[in-house]
N, CA, C and O atoms as a MOPAC input file, in Angstrom:
PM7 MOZYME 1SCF
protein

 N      0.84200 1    -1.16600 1     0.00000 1
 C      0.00000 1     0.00000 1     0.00000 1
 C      0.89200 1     1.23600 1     0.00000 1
 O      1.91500 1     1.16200 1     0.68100 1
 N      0.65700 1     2.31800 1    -0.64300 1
 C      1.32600 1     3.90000 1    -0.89800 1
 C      0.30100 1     4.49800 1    -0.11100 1
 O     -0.92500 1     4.55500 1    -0.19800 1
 N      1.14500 1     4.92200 1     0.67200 1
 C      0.39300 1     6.67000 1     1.53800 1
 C      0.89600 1     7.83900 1     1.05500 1
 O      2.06000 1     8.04700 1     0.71300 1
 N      0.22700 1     8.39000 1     1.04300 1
 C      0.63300 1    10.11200 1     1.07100 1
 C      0.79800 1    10.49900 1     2.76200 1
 O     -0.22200 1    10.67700 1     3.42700 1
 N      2.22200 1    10.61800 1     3.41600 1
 C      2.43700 1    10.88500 1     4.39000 1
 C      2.86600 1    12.87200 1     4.87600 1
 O      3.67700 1    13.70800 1     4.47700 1
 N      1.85100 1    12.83000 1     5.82800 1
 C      1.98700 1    14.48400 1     6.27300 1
 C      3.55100 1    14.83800 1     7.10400 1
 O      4.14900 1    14.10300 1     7.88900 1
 N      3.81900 1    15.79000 1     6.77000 1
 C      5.31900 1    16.45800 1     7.72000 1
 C      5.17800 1    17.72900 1     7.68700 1
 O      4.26200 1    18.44000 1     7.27300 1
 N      6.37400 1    17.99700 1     8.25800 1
 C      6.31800 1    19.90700 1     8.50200 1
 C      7.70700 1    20.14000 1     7.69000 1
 O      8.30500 1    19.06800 1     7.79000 1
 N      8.10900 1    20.60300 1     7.30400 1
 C      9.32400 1    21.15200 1     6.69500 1
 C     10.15600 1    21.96800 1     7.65600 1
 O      9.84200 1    23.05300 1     8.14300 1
 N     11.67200 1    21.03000 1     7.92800 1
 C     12.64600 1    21.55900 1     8.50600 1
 C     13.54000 1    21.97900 1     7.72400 1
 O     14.55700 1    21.99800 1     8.41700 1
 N     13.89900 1    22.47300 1     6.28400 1
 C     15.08900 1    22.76300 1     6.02300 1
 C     14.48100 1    23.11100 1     4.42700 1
 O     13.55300 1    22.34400 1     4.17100 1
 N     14.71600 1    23.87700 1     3.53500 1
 C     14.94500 1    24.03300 1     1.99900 1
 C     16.02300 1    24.12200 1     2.00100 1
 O     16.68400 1    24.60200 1     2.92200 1
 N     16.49700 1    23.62900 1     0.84900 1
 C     18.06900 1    23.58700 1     0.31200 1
 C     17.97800 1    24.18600 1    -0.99100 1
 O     17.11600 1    24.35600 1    -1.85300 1
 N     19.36400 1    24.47700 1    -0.78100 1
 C     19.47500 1    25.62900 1    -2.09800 1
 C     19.84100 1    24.86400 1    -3.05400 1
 O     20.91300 1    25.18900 1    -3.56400 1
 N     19.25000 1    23.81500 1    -3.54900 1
 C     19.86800 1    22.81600 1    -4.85000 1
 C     18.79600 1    22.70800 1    -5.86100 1
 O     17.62500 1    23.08600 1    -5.83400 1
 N     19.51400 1    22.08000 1    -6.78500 1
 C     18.39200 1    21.98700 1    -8.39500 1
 C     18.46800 1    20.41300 1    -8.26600 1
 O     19.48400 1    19.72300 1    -8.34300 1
 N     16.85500 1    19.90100 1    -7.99900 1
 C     16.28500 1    20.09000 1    -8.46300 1
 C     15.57400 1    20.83300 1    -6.55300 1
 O     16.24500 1    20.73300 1    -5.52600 1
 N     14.03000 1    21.55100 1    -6.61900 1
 C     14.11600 1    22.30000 1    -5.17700 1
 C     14.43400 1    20.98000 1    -4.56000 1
 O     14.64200 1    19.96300 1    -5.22200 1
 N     14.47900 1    21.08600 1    -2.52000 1
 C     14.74000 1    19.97000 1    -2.01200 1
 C     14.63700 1    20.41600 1    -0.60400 1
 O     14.68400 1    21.62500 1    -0.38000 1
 N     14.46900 1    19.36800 1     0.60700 1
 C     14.30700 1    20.13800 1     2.14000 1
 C     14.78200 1    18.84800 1     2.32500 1
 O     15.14400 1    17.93500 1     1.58300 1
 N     14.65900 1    19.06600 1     3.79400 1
 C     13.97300 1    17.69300 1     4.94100 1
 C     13.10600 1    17.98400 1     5.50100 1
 O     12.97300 1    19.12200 1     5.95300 1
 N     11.99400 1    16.77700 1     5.68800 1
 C     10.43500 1    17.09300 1     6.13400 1
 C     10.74000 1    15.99300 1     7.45900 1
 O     11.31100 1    14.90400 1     7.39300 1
 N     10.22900 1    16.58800 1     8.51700 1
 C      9.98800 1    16.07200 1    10.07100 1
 C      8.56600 1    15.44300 1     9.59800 1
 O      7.64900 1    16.14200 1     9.16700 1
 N      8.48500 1    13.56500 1     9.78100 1
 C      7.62400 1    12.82600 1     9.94000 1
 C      7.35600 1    12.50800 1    11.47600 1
 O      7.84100 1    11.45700 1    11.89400 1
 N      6.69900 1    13.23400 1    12.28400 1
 C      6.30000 1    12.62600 1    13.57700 1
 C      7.66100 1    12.69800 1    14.79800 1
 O      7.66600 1    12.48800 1    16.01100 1
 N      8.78300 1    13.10600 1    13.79700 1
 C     10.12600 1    13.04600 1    14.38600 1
 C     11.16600 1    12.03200 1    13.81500 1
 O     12.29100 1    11.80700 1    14.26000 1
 N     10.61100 1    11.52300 1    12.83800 1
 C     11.34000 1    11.36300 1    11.50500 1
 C     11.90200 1    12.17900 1    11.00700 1
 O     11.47700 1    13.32700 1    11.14000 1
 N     13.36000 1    11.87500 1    10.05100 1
 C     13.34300 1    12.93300 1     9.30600 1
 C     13.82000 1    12.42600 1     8.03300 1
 O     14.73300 1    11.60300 1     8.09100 1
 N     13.25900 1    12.84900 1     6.59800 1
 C     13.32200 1    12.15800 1     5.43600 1
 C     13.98800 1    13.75900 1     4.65100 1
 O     13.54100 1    14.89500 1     4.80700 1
 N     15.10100 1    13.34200 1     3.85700 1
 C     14.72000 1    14.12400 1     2.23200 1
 C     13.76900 1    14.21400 1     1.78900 1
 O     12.99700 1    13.25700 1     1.73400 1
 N     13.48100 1    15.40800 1     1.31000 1
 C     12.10400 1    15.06400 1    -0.06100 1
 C     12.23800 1    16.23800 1    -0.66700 1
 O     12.56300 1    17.31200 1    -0.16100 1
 N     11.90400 1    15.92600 1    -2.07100 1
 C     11.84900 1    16.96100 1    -3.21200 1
 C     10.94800 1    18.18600 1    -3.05500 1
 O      9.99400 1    18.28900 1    -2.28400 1
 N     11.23400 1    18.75000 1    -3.58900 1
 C      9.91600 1    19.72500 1    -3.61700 1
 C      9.65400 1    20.55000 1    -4.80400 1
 O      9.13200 1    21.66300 1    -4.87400 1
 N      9.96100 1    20.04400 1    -5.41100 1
 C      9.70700 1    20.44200 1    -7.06800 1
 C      7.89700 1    20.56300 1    -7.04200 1
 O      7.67100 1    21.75500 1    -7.25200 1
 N      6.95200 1    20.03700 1    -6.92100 1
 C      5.84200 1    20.02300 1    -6.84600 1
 C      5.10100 1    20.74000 1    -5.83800 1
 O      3.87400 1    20.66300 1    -5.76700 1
 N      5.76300 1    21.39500 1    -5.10000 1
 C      5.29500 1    22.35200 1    -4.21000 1
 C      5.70300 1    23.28900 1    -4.12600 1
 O      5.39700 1    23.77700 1    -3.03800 1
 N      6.55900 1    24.20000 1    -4.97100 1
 C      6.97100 1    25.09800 1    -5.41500 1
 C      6.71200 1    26.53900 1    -4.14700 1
 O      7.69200 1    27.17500 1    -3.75800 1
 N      5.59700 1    26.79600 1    -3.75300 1
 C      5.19700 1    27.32200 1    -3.13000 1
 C      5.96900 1    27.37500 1    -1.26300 1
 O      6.59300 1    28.22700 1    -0.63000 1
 N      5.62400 1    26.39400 1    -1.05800 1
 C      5.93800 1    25.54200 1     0.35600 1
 C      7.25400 1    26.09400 1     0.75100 1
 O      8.15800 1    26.22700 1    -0.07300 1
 N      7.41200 1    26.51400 1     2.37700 1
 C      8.96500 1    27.26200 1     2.86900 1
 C      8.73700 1    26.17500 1     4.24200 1
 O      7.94000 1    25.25600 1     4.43400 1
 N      9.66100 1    26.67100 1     4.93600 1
 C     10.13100 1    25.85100 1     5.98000 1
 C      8.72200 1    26.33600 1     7.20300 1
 O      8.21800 1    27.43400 1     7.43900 1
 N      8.46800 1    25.07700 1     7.71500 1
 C      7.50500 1    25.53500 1     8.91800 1
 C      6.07500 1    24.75200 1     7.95200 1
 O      5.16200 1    24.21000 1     8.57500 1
 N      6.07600 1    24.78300 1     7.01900 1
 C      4.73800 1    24.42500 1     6.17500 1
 C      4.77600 1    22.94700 1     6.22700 1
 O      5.84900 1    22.42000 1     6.51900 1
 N      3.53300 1    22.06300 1     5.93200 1
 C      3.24900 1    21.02200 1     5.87000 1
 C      2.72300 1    20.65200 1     4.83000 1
 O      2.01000 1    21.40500 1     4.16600 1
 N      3.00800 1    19.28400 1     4.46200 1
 C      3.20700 1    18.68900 1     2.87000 1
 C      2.73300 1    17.55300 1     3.08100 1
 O      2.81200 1    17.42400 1     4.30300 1
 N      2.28000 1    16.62800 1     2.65200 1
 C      2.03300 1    15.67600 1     2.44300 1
 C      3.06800 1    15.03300 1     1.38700 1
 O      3.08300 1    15.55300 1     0.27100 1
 N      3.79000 1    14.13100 1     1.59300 1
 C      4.78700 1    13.41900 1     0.82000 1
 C      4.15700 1    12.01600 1     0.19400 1
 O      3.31900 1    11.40300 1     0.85400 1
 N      4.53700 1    11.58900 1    -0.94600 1
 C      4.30300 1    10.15100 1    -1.09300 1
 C      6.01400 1     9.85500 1    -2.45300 1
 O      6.45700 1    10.48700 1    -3.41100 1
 N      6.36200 1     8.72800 1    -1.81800 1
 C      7.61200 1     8.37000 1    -2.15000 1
 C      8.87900 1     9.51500 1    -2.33000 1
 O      9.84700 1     9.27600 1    -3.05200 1
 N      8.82000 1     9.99600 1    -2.04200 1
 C      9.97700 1    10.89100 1    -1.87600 1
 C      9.50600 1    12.03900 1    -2.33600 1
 O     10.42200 1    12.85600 1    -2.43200 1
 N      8.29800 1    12.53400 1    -2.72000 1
 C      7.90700 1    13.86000 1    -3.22200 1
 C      6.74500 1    14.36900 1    -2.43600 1
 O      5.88000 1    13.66900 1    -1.91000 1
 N      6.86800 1    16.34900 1    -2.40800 1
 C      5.72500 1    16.68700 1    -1.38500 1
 C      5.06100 1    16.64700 1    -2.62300 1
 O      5.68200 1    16.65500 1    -3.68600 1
 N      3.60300 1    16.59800 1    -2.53600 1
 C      2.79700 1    16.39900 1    -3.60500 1
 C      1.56900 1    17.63000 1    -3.24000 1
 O      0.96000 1    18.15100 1    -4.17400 1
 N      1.31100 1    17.98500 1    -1.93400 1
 C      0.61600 1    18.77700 1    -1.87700 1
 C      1.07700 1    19.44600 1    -0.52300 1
 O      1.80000 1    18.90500 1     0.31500 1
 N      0.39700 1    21.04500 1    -0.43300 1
 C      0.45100 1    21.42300 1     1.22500 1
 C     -0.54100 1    21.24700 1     1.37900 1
 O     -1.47200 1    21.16200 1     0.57800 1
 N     -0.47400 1    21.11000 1     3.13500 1
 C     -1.96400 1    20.50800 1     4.26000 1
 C     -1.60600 1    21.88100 1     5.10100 1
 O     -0.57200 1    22.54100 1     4.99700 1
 N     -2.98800 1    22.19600 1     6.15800 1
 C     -2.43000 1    22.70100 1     6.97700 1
 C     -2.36600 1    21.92900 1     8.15400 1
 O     -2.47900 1    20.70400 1     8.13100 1
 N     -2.15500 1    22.71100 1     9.38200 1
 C     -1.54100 1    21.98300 1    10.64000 1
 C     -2.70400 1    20.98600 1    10.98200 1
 O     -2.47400 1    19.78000 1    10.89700 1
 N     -3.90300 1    21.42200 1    11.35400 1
 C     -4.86300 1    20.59700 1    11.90100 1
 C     -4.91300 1    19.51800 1    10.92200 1
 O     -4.54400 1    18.46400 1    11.44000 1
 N     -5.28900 1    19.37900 1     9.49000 1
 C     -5.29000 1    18.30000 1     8.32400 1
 C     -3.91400 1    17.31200 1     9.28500 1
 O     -4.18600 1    16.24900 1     9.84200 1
 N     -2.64100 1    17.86600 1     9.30300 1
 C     -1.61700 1    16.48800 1     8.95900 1
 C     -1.87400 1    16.46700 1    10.31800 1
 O     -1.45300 1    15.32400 1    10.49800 1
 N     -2.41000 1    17.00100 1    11.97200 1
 C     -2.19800 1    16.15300 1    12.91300 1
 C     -3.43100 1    15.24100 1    12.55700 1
 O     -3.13700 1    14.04600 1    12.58700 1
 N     -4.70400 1    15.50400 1    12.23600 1
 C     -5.10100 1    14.80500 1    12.33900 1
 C     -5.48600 1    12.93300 1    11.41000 1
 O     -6.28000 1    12.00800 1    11.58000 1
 N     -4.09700 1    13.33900 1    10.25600 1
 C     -4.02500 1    12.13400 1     9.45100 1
 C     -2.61600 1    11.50100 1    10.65900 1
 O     -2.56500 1    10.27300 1    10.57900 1
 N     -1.72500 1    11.98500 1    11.51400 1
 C     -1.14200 1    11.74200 1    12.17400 1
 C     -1.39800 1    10.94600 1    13.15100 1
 O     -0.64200 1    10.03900 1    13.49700 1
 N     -2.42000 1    11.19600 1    13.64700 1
 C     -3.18700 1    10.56700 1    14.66900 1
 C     -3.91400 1     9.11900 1    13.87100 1
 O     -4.15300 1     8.13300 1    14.56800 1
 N     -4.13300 1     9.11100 1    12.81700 1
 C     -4.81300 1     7.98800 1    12.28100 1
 C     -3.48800 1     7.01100 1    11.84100 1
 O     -3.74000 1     5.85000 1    12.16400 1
 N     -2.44700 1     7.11000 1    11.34000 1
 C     -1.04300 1     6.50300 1    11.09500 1
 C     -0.68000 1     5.95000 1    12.41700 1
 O     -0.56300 1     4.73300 1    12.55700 1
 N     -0.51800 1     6.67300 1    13.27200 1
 C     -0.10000 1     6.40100 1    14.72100 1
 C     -1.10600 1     5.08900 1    15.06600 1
 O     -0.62200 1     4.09500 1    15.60600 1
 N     -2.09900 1     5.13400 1    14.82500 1
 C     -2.77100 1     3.91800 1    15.13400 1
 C     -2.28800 1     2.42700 1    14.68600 1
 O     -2.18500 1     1.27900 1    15.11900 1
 N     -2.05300 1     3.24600 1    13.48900 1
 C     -1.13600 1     1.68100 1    12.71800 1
 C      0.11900 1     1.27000 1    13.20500 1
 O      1.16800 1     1.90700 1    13.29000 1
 N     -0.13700 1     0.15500 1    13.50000 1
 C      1.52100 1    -0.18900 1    14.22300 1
 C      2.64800 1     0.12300 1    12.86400 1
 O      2.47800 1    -0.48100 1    11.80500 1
 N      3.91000 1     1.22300 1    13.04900 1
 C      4.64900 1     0.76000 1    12.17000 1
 C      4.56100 1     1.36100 1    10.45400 1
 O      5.29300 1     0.92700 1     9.56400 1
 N      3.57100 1     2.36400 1    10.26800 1
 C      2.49300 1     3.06200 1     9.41900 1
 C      3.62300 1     3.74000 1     8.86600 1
 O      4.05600 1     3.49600 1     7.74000 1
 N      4.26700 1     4.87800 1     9.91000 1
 C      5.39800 1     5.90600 1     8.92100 1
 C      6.46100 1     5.22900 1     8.62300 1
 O      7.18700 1     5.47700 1     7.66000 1
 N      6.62600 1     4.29700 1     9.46000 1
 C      8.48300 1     3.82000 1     9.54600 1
 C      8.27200 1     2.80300 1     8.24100 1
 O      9.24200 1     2.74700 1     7.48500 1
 N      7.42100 1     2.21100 1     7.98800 1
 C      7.38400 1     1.70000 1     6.64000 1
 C      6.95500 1     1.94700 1     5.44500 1
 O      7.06100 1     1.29700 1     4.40500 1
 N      6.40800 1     3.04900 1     5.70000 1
 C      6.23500 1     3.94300 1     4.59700 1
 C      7.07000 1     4.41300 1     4.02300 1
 O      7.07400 1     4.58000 1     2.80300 1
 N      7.89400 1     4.70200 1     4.75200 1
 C      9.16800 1     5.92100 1     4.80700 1
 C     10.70600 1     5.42300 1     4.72700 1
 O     11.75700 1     6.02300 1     4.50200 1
 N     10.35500 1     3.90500 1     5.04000 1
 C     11.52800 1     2.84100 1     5.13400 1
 C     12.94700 1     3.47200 1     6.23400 1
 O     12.74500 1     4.29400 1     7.12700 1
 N     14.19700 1     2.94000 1     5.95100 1
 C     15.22900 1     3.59300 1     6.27600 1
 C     15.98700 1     4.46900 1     6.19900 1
 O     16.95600 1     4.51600 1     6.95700 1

């Protein structure tokens, strides 16, 4: 199964193609951001395989947060190593 997983954005990087690290729950993943063009640090994205694909706001990703958390194991395998 593919999720679209929510984070907050800790970092833009100044590289081509765009790029950050997004805080999953206290995860922390690379991810592109070519598709969110918009999106700065502090904002929340919804990621699926290595790309933000959309912004959420805060209440949206806690509360898809809270539904993941239920799943044993939900981000960390989503998100792999």
């Amino acid at each position: 199964m593919c999720l679209g997983i929510p984070g907050r954005i800790v970092t833009v990087d100044d590289t081509e193609p765009r790029s950050g690290t997004v805080d999953f729950d206290g995860l922390r993943r690379p991810v592109c951001l070519v598709y969110t063009p918009e999106a700065e640090v502090g904002d929340h994205v919804i990621v699926h395989v290595g790309f933000a694909i959309a912004l959420v706001d805060e209440e949206e990703a806690a509360r898809t947060l809270a539904v993941l958390r239920a799943m044993p194991d939900a981000i960390e395998t989503e998100l792999g190593p």
